[in-house]
C-alpha positions as CSV (number, residue, x, y, z in Angstrom):
1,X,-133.3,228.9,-234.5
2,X,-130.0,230.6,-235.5
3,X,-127.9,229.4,-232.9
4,X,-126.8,226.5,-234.3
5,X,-125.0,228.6,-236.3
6,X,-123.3,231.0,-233.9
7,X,-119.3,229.5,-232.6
8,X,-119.1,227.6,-229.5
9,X,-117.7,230.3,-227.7
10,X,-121.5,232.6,-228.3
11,X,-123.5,229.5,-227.5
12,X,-121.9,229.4,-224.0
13,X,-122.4,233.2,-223.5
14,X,-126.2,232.6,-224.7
15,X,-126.3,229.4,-222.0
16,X,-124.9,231.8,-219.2
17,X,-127.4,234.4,-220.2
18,X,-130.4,231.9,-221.1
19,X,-132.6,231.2,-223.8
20,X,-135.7,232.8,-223.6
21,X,-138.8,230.6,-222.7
22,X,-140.6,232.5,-225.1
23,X,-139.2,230.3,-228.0
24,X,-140.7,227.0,-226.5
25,X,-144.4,228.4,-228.1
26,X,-142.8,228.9,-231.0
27,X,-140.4,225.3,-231.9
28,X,-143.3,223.4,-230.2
29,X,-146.1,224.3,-233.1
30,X,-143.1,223.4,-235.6
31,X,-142.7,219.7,-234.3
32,X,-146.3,219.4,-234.4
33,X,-146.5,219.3,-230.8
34,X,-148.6,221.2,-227.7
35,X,-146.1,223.6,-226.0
36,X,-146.8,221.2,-222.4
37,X,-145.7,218.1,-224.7
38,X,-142.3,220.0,-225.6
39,X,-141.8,221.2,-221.8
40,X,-142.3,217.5,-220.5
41,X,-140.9,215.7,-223.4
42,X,-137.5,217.8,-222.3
43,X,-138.2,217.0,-218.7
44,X,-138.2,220.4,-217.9
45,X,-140.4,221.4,-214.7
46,X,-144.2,222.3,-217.0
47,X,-145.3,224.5,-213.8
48,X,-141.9,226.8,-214.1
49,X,-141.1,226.7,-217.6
50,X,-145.2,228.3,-218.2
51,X,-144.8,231.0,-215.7
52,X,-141.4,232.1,-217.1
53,X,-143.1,231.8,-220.8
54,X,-145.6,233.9,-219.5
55,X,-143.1,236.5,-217.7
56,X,-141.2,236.9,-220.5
57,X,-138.3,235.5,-218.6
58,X,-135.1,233.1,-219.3
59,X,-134.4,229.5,-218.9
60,X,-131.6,228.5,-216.7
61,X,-127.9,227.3,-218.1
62,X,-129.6,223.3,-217.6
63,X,-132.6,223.9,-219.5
64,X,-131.0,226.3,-221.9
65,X,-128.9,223.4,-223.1
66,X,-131.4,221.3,-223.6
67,X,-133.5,223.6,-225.8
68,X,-130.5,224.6,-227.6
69,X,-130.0,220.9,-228.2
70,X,-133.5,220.4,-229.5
71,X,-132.4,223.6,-231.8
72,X,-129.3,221.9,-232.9
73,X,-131.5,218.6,-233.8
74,X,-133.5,220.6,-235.7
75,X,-130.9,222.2,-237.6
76,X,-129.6,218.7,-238.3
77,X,-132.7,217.8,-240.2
78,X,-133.1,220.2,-242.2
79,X,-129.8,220.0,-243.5
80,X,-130.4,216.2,-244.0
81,X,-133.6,216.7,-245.8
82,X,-131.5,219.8,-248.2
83,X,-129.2,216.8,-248.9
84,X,-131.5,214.4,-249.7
85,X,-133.3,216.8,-252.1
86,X,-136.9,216.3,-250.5
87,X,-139.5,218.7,-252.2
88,X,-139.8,222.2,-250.6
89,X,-143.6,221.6,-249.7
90,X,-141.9,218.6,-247.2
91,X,-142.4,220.1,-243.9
92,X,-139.0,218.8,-242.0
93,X,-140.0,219.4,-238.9
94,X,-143.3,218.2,-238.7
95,X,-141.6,214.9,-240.0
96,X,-139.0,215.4,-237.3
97,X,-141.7,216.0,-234.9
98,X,-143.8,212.7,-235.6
99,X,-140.3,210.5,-235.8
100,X,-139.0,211.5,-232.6
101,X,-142.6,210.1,-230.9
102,X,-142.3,206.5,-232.7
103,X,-141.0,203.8,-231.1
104,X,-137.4,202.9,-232.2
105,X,-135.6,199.9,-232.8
106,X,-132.4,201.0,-231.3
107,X,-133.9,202.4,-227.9
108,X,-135.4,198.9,-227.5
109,X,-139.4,200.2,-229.2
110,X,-138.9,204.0,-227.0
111,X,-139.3,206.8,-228.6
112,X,-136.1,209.0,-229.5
113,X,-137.7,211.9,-227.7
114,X,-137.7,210.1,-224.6
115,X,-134.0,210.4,-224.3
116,X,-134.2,214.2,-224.0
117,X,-133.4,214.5,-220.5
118,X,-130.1,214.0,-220.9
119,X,-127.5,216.2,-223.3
120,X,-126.2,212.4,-223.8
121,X,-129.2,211.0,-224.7
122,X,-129.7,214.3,-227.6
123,X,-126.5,213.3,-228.6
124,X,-127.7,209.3,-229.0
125,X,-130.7,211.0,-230.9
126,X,-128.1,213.1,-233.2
127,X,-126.8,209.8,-234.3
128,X,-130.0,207.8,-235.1
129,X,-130.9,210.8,-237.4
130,X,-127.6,210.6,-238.9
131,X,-127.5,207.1,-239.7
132,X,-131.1,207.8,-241.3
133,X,-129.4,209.9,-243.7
134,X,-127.1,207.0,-245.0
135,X,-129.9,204.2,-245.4
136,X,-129.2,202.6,-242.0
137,X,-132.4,201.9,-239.6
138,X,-131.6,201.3,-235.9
């Protein structure tokens, strides 16, 4: 969950290397969602990304980013909600968790989390959350 945090430079290394699939059981509970929800919501192959979970082994580079854009999204909303002064019994990411499954105006009634296979479409996601933040509804 720290790697938001790390320079650009240590978040390639930690791409290269690969994020550890053992952190999909653990961001998956925080959203609100079933670990095979965050694996296909990410359109990452479920089959694979179990068997390395259970291995104890890494994602690749492609998946890696994708995770550690989901981390980054994360990240993003919390510092939204410190901003906003929300009360410290406000789970974020639940919150972030049940927003990212509702139909949005700006994706034409998708959801935002269905624009997760792509870094672009994260990015797109980024953006709705930001204009959140400033009173604007897409």
């Amino acid at each position: 969950m720290q790697a938001h945090k790390a320079t650009t430079w240590s978040r390639v290394c930690l791409l290269r290397e690969g994020i550890p699939a053992g952190v999909i059981p653990i961001l998956a509970p925080k959203l609100g969602w079933s670990q095979a929800r965050l694996i296909q919501t990410m359109a990452l192959p479920l089959s694979t990304v179990r068997k390395k979970i259970s291995k104890g082994e890494k994602l690749n580079a492609s998946q890696s980013e994708r995770l550690l854009s989901l981390v980054d999204l994360l990240a993003a909303a919390e510092r939204i909600a410190e901003r906003a002064g929300v009360p410290e019994d406000f789970d974020v990411f639940a919150w972030l968790g049940t927003w990212l499954l509702a139909p949005a105006p700006a994706l034409g009634g998708r959801s935002p989390a269905s624009c997760f296979d792509t870094l672009e479409g994260f990015a797109f996601v980024k953006g709705l959350l930001g204009a959140l933040e400033h009173g604007i509804y897409l």
